[in-house]
N, C-alpha and C positions, 0 to 999 in steps of 0.2 A: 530576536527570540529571547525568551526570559530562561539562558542556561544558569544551573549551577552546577561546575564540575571544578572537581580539584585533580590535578596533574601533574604526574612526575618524569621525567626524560631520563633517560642517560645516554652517554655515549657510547658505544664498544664497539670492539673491532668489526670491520669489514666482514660481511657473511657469504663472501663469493669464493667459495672454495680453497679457501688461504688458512687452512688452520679450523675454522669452524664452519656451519652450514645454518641457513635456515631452518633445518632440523633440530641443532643446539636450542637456540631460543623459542620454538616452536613449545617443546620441552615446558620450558619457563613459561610461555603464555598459557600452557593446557593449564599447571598447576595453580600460579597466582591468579588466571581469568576465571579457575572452574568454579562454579554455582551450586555445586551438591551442599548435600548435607555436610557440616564443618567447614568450609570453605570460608574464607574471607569476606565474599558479598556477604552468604548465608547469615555471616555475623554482624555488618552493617546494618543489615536488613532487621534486625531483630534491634537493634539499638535505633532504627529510624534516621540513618543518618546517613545511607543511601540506595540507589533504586537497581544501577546496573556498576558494571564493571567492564573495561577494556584491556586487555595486555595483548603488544605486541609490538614488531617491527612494522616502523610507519616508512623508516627511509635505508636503504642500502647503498653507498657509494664504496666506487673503489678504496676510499680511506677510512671509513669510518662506517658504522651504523647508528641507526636510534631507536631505541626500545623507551617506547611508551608504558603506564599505567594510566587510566582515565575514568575518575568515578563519579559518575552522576549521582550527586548530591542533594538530599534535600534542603530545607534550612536549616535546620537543626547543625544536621555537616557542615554546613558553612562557617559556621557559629562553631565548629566543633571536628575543626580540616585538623590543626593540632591530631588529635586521636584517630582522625580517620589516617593520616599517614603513621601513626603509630602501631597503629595495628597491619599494617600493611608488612612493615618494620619487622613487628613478631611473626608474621605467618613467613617470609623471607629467614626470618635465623632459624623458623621452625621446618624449614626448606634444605638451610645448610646443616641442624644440626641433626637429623631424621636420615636413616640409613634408606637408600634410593634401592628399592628390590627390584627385582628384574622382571617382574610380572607388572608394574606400570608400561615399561619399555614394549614389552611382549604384547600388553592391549591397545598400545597406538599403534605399532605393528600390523598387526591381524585389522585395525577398524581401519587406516590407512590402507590396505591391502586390498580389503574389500571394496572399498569405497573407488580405488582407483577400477578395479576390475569389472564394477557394476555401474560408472555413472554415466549421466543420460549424455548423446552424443551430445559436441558443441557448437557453435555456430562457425563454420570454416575462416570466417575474417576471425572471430576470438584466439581459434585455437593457433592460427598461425600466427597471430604479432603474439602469444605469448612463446610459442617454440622461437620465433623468432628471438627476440630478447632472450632468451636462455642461453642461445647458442653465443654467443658476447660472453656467458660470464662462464659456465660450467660444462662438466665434460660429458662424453656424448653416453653415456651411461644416465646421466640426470638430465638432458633436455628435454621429455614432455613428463618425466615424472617430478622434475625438481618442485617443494612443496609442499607434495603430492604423501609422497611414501615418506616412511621413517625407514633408514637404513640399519645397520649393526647398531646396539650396547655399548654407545660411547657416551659414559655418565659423566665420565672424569671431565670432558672438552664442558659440560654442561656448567657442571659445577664452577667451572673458570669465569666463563660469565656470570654466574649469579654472585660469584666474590668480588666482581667489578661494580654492582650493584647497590653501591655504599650512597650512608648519607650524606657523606663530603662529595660525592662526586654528582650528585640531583640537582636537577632544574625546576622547582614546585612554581605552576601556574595554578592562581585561584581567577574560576570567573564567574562573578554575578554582579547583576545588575546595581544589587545596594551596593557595593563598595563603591559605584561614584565616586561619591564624596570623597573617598581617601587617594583618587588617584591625584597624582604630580604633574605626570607627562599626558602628549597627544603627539599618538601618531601621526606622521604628516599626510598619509595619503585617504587615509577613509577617517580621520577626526577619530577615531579608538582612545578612550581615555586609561589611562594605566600608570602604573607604581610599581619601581624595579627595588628592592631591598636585599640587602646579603640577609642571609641566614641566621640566627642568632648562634653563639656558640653551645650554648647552654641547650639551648635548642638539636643544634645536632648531636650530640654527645647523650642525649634522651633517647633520639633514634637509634645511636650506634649500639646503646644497651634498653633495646621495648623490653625488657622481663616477657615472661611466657605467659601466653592466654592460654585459658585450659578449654576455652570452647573452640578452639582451632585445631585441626585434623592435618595430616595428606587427605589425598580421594580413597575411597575403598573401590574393593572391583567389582569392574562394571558387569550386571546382570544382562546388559542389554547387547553385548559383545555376541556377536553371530556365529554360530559354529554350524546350523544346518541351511545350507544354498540350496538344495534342492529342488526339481521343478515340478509339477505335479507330474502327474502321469496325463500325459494328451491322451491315452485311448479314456479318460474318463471325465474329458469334458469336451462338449458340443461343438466347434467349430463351424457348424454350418449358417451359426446366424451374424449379424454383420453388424449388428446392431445388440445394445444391452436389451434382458429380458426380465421379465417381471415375475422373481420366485415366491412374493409375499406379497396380499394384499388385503388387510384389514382394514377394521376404524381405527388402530394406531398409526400404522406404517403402509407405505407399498415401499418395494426395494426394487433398485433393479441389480441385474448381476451380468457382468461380460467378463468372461477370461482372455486372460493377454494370450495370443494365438502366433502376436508380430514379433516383438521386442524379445519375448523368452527370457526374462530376467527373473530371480526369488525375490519379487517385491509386490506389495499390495497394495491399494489405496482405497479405504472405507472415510466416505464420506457422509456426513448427515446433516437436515437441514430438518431446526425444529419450529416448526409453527404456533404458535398461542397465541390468545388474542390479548395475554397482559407485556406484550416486548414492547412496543410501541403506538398506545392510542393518545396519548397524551406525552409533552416533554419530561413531568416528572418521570411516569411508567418508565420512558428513553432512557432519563440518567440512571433509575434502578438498575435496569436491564443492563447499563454500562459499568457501572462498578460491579452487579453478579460478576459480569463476565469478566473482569479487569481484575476480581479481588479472586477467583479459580484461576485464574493464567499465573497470578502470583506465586499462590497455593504450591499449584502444580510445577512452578519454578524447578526446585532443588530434585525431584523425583524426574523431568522430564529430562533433564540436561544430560542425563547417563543415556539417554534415548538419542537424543539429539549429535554426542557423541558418536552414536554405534550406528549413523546413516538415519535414522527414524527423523519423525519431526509430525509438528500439529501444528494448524491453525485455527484459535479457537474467535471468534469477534459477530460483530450485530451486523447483521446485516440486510437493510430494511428494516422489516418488520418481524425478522424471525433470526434465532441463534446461529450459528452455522459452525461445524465442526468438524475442518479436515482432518485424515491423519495419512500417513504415507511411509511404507520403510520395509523393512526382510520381514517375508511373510512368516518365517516362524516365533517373530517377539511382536509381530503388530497385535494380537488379540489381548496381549498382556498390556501394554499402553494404553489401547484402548477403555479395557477394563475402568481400571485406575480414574480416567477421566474423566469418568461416568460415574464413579463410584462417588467422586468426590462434588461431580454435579448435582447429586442426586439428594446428597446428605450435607446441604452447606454447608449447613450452620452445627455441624459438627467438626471442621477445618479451620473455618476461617475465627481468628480475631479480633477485637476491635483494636488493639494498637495496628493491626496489620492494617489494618480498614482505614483507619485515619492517615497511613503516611500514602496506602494507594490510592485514597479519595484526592489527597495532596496532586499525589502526581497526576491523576486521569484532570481534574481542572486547571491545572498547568498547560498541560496536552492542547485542551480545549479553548483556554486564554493564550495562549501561542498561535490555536489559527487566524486569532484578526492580526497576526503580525505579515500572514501570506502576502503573496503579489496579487494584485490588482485584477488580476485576469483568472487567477483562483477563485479571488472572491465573486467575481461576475459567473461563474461556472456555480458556487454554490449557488446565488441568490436565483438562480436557473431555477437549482430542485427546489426552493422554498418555494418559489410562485407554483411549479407545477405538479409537484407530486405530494398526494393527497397527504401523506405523514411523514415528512420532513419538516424539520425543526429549525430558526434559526441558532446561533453558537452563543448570543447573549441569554437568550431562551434555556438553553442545556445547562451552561454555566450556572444560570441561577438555581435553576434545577439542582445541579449536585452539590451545592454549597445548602441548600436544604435537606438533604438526605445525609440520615441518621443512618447507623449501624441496625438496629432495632429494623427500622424501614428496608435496609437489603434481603435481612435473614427472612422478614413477613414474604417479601415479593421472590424470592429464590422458593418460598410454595406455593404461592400462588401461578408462579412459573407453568409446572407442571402438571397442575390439577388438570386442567384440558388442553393437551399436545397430540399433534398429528408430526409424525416425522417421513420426511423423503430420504433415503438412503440410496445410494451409488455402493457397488463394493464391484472392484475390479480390478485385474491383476492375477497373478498365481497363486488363485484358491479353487477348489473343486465347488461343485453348486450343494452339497453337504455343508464345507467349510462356511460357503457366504452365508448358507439359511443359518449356523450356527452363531456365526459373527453378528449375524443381523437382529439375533435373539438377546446377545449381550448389550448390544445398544438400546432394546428398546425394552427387557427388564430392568436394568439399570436407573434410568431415567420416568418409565411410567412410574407415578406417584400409587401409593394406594387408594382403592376406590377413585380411582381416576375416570374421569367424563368422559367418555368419546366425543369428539368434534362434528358437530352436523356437517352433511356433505356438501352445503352452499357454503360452509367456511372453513374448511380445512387450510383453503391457503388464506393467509392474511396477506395479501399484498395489496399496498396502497393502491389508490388510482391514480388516473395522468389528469388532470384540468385539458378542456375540450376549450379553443380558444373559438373564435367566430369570424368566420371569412371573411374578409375587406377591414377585419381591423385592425391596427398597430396600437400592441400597448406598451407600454415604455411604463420601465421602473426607474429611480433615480435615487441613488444613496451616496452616503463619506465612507470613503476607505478611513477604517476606523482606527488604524496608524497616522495619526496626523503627520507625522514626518513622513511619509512615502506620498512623493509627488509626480506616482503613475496613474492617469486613468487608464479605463479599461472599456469596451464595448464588447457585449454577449451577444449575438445576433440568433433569434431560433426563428426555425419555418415549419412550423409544425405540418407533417403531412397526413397523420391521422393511424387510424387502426393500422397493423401490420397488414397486408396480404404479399403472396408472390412476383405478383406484378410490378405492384410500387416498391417493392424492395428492392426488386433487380433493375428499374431504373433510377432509387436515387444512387444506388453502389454506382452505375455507369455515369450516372451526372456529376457523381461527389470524385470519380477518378478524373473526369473531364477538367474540370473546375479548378483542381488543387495547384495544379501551375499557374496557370496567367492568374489565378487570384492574390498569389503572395507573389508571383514577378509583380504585378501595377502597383500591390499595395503597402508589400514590404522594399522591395527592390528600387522601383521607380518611384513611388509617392512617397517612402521609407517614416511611414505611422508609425512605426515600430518595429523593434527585434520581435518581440512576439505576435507572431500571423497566422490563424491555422482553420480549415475548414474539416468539419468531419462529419456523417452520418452518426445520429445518435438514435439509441433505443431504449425504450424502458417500459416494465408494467404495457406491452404490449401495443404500446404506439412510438411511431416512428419522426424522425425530424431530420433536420439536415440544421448545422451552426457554423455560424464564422465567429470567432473570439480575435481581439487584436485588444495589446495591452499599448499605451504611447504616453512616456512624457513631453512631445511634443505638440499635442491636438487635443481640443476638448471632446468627451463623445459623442456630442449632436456633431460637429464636423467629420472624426471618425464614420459616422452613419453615412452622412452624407455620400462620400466620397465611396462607402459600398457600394449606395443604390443606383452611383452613376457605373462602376463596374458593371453591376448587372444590365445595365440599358446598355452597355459594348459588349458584352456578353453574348449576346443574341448572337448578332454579326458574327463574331467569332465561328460558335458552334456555327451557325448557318453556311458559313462558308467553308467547314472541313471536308476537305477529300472524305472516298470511300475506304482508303487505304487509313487514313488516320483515323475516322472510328473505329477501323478494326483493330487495331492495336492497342488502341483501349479497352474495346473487347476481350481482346487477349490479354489484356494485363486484370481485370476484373476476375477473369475463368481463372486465370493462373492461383490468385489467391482461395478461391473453391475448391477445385477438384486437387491443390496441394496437399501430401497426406501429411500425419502426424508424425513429426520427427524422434517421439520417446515418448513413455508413458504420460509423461506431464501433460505433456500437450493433447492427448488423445482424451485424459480422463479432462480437460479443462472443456473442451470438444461438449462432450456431454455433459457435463456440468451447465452449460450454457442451456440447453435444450430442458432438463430436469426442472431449474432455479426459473424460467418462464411458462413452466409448467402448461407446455406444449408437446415436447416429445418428441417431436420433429426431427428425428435422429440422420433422417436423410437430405435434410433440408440442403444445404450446402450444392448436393448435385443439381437437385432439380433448380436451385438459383443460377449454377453455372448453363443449365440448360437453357433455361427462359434470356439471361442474356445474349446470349448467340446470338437468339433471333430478333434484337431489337435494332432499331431502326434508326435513321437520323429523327426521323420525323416523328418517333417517341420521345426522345430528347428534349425536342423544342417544346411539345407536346404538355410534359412533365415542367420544363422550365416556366412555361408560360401561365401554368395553372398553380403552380405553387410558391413559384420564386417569384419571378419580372412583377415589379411594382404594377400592381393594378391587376393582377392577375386574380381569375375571377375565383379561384380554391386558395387563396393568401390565406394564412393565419401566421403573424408575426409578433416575437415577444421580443423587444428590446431590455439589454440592462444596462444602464449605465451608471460607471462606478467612476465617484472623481476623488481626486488627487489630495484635497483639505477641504475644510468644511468652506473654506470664501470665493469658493470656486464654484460650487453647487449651484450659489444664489447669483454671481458673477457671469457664467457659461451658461447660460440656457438655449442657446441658437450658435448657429456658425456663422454666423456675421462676421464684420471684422470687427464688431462692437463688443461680440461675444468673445471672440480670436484675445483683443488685449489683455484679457484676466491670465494670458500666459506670456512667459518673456519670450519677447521679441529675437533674441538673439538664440532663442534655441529653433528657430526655424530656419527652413532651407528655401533655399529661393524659388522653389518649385511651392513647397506649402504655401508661401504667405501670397504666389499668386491666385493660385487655387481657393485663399481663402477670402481675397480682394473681388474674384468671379461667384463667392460661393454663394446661394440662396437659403435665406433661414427660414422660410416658411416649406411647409411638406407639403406633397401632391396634395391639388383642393379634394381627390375624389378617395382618398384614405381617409376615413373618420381617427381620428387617434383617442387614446383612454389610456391617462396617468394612471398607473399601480402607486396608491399611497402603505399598504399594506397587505402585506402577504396573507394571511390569514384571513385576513376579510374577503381578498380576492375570492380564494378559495371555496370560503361560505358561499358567497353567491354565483360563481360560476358552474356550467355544469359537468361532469368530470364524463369519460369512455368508458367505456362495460371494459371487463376487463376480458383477456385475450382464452379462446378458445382452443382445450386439449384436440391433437389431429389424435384418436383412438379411443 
């Protein structure tokens, strides 16, 4: 990956109850990591010289501790680490020499407080290896809180540590890719090139006296700090329905609304999904659409982090082909954050900058040229959605994309945005059906543009379509992992099953729970293709598939193939010969994931979000899935395997991807012979591969016709894609 961060260490004492606490330095991270306004980043950020900030303890031992800083750096900062650790330097003496009030103490206090008394429950293995491990170090007063709560107004233990915080006593790590050249050493176990130098004296004696920056602050207080927990009053909302209902429905918005009835927590969660048909029809519209949203998440940085503090939080990003904008946190400050996000969506190009625009354009194609760095089985996952969904892009595509997009071109397409938007909205939680229709008004004044278009009702949602592949045929794509040093391939295996229904749902869920053991015992365990093995049920835009991915530096992927489609021909067998007793317990294990409820609001509101985002509504779906599996059969099984999976199966539609390892390999591997097997070293196989690959056959069943994919996009042209998925209401 292409980082650039510059990083500082130190050591200080032990934080296991001997004097100081995770609390002390907690302290020190809130201040030096915080993102408000005057802050440190705040200040990077404004000089372009970097993107985020980390402060903390990364290690705790009985002897010692280490308190990190870690700044992700643009280039400029590289070029200009000197000053980034100098300013770091003044906001630290602007730390020691600034009177510590007791109203800081008093708001991590109360947001700690809160935060412990309202969070969502955890999972029983997390929560107990962490009680576990506490009980080792602290006393029984801090074993599930330790962390957790800030305890009494002990400024003075704080201050101890941050006077251990000098520049004689740092460890400054710089890393990026250009300095290469200047390194000396090589690590011996992964070849890391690097270059160890003292400090300059001149140099530190600069840090020990930074002078004062005057655009450096403390935080002020936080507006976002909670003081009403309140619950609604139950006798004034509906309870009797089970499911979210629909309080708004025009040609901007429909909304739905469910009040939390289970959990009874003061928290809310307004979600929105904005549809228009300028987010994604082409890769530029894509990269627009990704810096808008990349260049408000900025924006919104310094204003949200006081939120983020006080339990709140958003997630704002593209998704698909439309906006998407979670928000979540104590329902008496969520309509206020909300506000603001919207205010600032609304009116860009009154916010945003063009130096601001230029270092976040920076970093979002960084982002973007870091994903060809992925593993091998990533990129077979992507090049999946480029063959089959109708607007997905490839990363060389987007890239070039935003390396042409001007500042001028965001501010134009940030209103073109809006002109014609439909929004889906979710609000649920502890709000009355008054509150949601009022909250729901704020999201969609906000946001409608003036004289804004209504959406025709055949295109309110913009979501892509799926490519319809064609029974009895296998097409195979073939690409370089575009890391020439990564010597993984990788095979994507998809089995398209077609349109969603009831039916084929609930048997591929029973086939794909079947399936998941002896397919990675034969292929990871016994054949050992690879550390990475994994089959899953996938869905999307309303049609359904079943995939095997396996990543292997040991096989090329026509052999990988191979060696699946002899699984499947033992396969049969298998299934054919289980007891009555062992489909039911797959049964049971299938139902078990259904009719499971929701263990906290997250998950309840994710629940429905699923149902909303396929714009189906199926709010009940789940039961009536766990219903329809009960009753199925052995002899649906074979049934289903035999029409979709087993080679030659007369409903097959299969897309192969296969991703190799360097470009001499592509032209070298074409078959699994052992003619094809030599283009890999010999000595990285096991005695079990290189028989398998001495017995293997390189030609495919004669009665599959096969069809190379030279191009995604042209695929796409010509093939013909699925109606897209049908509302149940």
């Amino acid at each position: 990956m292409d980082w650039k961060v510059v990083q500082v260490s130190w050591v200080l004492p032990p934080l296991r109850g001997k004097g100081y606490s995770q609390q002390h330095t907690s302290v020190l991270s809130h201040l030096i990591g915080h993102e408000g306004q005057g802050s440190l980043l705040s200040y990077l950020k404004k000089k372009k010289w970097a993107n985020s900030v980390y402060a903390g303890i990364v290690e705790d031992y009985d002897e010692f501790s280490l308190f990190v800083v870690s700044f992700d750096v643009t280039e400029d900062g590289i070029e200009r680490a000197d000053d980034v650790l100098k300013a770091m330097f003044q906001y630290i003496h602007l730390m020691l020499a600034s009177p510590w009030e007791k109203w800081m103490f008093d708001e991590l206090e109360i947001m700690s407080k809160t935060h412990y008394m309202f969070q969502s429950k955890n999972p029983p293995a997390d929560f107990t290896s962490v009680v576990a491990a506490n009980m080792h170090t602290f006393p029984k007063r801090d074993i599930v809180s330790e962390g957790v709560l800030y305890f009494p107004y002990e400024w003075e233990q704080t201050l101890e540590l941050l006077r251990l915080m000098t520049p004689e006593q740092m460890r400054v790590l710089i890393a990026c890719q250009t300095l290469e050249d200047r390194a000396t050493c090589e690590e011996k176990w992964y070849g890391t090139k690097f270059r160890e130098v003292p400090l300059p004296v001149t140099f530190l004696e600069e840090m020990a006296n930074p002078g004062t920056n005057i655009a450096l602050c403390l935080p002020h207080p936080n507006a976002f700090v909670v003081t009403d927990l309140s619950l609604v009053d139950g006798r004034t909302v509906d309870t009797r329905n089970q499911h979210p209902q629909i309080i708004r429905d025009d040609d901007f918005c429909r909304v739905w609304y469910k009040p939390d009835v289970k959990f009874k927590k003061p928290r809310t969660f307004a979600v929105a999904t904005f549809h228009s048909p300028e987010v994604n029809p082409t890769p530029y519209s894509y990269a627009l659409s990704a810096l808008f949203v990349a260049c408000l998440k900025d924006e919104l940085n310094e204003y949200s982090y006081d939120a983020l503090l006080a339990g709140m939080n958003y997630k704002l990003r593209l998704n698909g082909s439309n906006i998407y904008l979670s928000t979540g946190g104590y329902s008496s400050k969520l309509p206020i954050l909300v506000q603001r996000i919207l205010e600032v969506m609304g009116s860009f190009e009154n916010h945003i900058g063009d130096e601001a625009f230029e270092r976040v354009k920076h970093a979002k194609c960084r982002s973007f040229e870091n994903m060809r760095l992925e593993e091998a089985h990533r990129h077979a996952v992507q090049q999946e959605s480029n063959l089959l969904h109708e607007r997905s892009w490839s990363v060389d595509d987007i890239v070039n994309a935003i390396r042409n997009c001007s500042f001028r071109d965001v501010i134009a397409h940030s209103k073109r945005l809006f002109r014609q938007v439909y929004c889906d909205i979710l609000l649920y939680g502890n709000l009355s059906r008054s509150e949601a229709t009022d909250l729901a008004g704020i999201i969609v004044d906000q946001v409608r543009a003036p004289r804004a278009l209504t959406m025709p009702s055949s295109k309110k949602y913009w979501m892509g379509r799926q490519v319809k592949l064609s029974c009895g045929v296998h097409y195979i794509y073939k690409c370089v992992h575009p890391n020439p040093e990564n010597a993984n391939c990788a095979v994507n295996c998809i089995y398209q099953i077609g349109l969603e229904n009831y039916m084929d749902r609930a048997k591929l869920a029973l086939f794909s729970q079947i399936v998941d053991e002896p397919l990675f015992d034969q292929l990871r365990t016994k054949e050992q293709l690879g550390y990475t093995v994994y089959s899953t049920p996938s869905r999307g835009n309303g049609v359904q598939s079943f995939k095997i991915v396996v990543q292997s530096n040991v096989a090329p992927p026509a052999f990988i193939e191979q060696r699946i489609e002899t699984f499947w021909l033992e396969l049969r067998n298998t299934i054919a010969g289980m007891s009555g007793d062992q489909l039911q317990e797959h049964i049971q294990s299938v139902v078990k994931g259904y009719v499971e409820k929701p263990k906290n609001q997250e998950e309840e509101v994710q629940a429905l979000l699923v149902e909303i985002a396929n714009h189906q509504f199926e709010f009940g779906r789940k039961m009536k899935l766990a219903k329809l599996v009960r009753t199925l059969q052995l002899s649906d099984v074979l049934q289903f395997f035999d029409d979709y999976i087993r080679p030659g199966g007369a409903m097959r539609k299969k897309l192969s991807v296969h991703i190799y390892g360097n470009e001499t390999r592509l032209e070298k591997v074409t078959d699994c012979s052992a003619t094809g097997w030599s283009a890999f070293d010999s000595g990285s196989q096991t005695g079990l591969m290189a028989a398998m690959a001495l017995g293997a056959s390189s030609e495919p069943a004669s009665d599959v016709k096969i069809e190379y994919v030279k191009d995604s996009e042209d695929f796409k042209r010509r093939t013909s894609m699925y109606e897209l998925p049908t509302a149940y209401m």
